[in-house]
Phi, psi and omega in degrees: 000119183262166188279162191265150190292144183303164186252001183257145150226124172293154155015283186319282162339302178306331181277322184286342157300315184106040179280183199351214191281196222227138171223043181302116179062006164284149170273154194224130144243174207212104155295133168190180155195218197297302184321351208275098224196128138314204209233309153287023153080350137304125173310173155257003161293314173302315199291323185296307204297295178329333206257009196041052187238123190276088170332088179251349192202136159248160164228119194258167156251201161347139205120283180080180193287040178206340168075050204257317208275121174290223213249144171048052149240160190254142150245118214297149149300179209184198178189133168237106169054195188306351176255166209274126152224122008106065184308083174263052151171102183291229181234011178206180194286007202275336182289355174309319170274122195274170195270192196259326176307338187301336197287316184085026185081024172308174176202025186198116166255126181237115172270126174251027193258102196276122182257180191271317182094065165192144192274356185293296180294138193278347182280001180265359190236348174286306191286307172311296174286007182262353180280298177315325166311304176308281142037289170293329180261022140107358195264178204261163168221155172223135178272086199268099180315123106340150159271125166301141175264030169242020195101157173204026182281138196303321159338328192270333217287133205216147195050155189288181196272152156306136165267156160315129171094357212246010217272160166189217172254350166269348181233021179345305178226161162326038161248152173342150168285346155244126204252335188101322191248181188302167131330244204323310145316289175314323161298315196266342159301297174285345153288325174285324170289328187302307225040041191240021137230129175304113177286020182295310191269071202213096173251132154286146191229100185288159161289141182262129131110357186261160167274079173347312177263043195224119143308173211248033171268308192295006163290313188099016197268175156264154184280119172248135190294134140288353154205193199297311206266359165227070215316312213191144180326313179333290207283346175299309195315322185271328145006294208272008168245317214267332182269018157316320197313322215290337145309023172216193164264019178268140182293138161232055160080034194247143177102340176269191170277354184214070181312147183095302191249000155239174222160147181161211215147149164320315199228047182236147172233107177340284191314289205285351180288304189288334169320292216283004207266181161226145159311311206294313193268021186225049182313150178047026184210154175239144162228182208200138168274151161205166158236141184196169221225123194269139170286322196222172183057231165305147153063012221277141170087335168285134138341147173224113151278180166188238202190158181237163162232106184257114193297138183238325150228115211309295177001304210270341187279116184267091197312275174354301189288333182312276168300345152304262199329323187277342164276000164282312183315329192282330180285329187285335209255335227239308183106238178277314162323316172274126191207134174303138168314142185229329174291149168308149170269090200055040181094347194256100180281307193301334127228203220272161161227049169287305155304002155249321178308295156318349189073020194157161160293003187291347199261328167296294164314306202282336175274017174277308221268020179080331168014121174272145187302346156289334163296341183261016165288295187306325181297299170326306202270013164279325209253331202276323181320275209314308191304326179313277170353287208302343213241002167325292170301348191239057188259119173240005150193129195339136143265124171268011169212000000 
């Protein structure tokens, strides 16, 4: 029985029909990872060599290109067969950026990536800087576009803006934490905003057929983890609120099978967590007390109590306000018990890194001073008016909001 065809085609998917360019006997290097895959589950390494492009370089992001490396681990260079693959996250911040020696005389960089659509996930900034790089050493790059899977309707658009000082790797350049656009959009808005490479040489090779105001159920793609930790759409969906945790000392679920979405402590009680919630602050989600025990990472080896957070429409869910409300419940419930990460972050000792995850202190601050989740709404839904503005010119398929 074969699967019925998807209503999306990606970059990939496109190239691989013999939609956009031709890379005969050109040298290639290809940023990519597991995901970076057809619909029918072809790589994009296969697929560029059939397009005739003379393979010199990989490049992994986070991860690395096999997607073997857990999350803020460094990964070495390496070789897949005869080609050079090319680590873009090392043990300090100069690996993030591949050297111009890495291309190896490419003279074409082809980006790959299935991202999340949260500013958070490093891999859209893995690409922005590997586009800049190229870029300056004269090589052309094309960006073979995706569908966000959350969406890209200006409505979905979730957190507030970088503050000046607050940029990192988790906040590279100044968008929402849910942004709305494509991998091929957010890249060509921040290399043109960044200004530190000319983008004429930055093409997108867009999706056919997809729909911004469609969640990435209405594709037909099949789902690949793009990484350890994000098994299944459930967890995209939750994502862009849940990885606030990782600024704290709450497990957020890595070492389990369902990372994200169960969440907790040693010196949490499930039951009374969930009590303590409003309905109000959980559009689209149920949560369920649970205990559950991380094999690895926080907490590893602990009874953890905590919550499941189960999506029931994906649409209505607004994560951010969902996890801002469980960390106030959690400072109100847990007391001294509850306490923000202190060790370094994505490379960043000097501040917290609850305040890079947010983009500013205000998210700290505000659970010091009790602040209700609707004053930090208001803040959001000011920074969500203006990026819808801003983000206007790199928009490359209609929204109906």
């Amino acid at each position: 029985m074969t699967a019925p065809s998807p209503k999306v085609r990606t970059g990939l998917d496109r190239l691989a029909g013999g939609d956009g360019p031709t890379f005969d006997g050109r040298r290639v290097a290809l940023l990519a990872h597991p995901a970076s895959v057809t619909a029918d589950l072809r790589h994009a390494r296969d697929v560029l060599a059939d397009r005739g492009a003379r393979l010199v370089s990989l490049f992994g992001p986070e991860h690395g290109v096999f997607g073997a490396a857990q999350d803020m681990v460094a990964v070495t260079d390496a070789a897949d067969g005869d080609v050079p693959v090319h680590s873009l996250y090392g043990d300090d911040p100069a690996s993030l950026a591949p050297r111009p020696e890495h291309f190896h005389g490419a003279d074409v960089l082809v980006c790959d990536l299935a991202d999340i659509g949260v500013r958070y996930y490093t891999y859209a900034w893995t690409v922005v800087l590997a586009a800049e790089v190229a870029l300056a050493a004269g090589i052309e790059v094309f960006v073979l576009d995706r569908p966000n899977p959350l969406g890209g309707g200006a409505d979905t658009l979730e957190g507030a803006a970088v503050e000046p000082g607050y940029d990192s790797f988790v906040g590279l350049h100044d968008v929402p934490v849910r942004h709305g656009l494509s991998l091929g959009e957010l890249v060509t808005l921040a290399v043109t905003e960044r200004g530190r490479a000319d983008p004429a040489g930055l093409s997108v090779v867009t999706c056919e057929g997809w729909d911004p105001n469609a969640m990435f159920d209405a594709t037909g793609l099949p789902w690949v983890m793009p990484s350890p930790n994000m098994p299944t759409l459930d967890t995209a969906t939750v994502y862009p609120g849940q990885c606030l945790l990782e600024g704290t000392n709450l497990s957020e679920g890595r070492g389990t099978t369902r990372p994200f979405e169960l969440f907790g402590a040693p010196y949490l009680d499930g039951r009374a967590l969930a009590a303590a919630l409003d309905p109000a602050d959980l559009p689209g989600l149920a949560v369920r007390p649970v205990v559950f025990e991380p094999t690895f990472h926080k907490h590893a080896g602990r009874a953890c109590g905590g919550l499941q957070l189960h999506v029931r429409c994906r649409r209505a869910v607004r994560s951010l306000r969902t996890t801002v409300a469980i960390l106030q419940a959690v400072r109100r419930l847990a007391g001294e018990a509850f306490a923000l990460r202190t060790e370094p972050y994505e490379f960043v000792s000097d501040r917290p890194a609850l305040d890079l995850l947010a983009g500013g202190p205000f998210l700290r601050r505000a659970l010091d001073d009790g602040t209700a989740v609707e004053a930090l709404l208001e803040r959001e839904e000011r920074n969500r008016r203006s990026f819808a503005e801003r983000r206007r010119p790199f928009l490359r398929y209609s929204r109906s909001s």
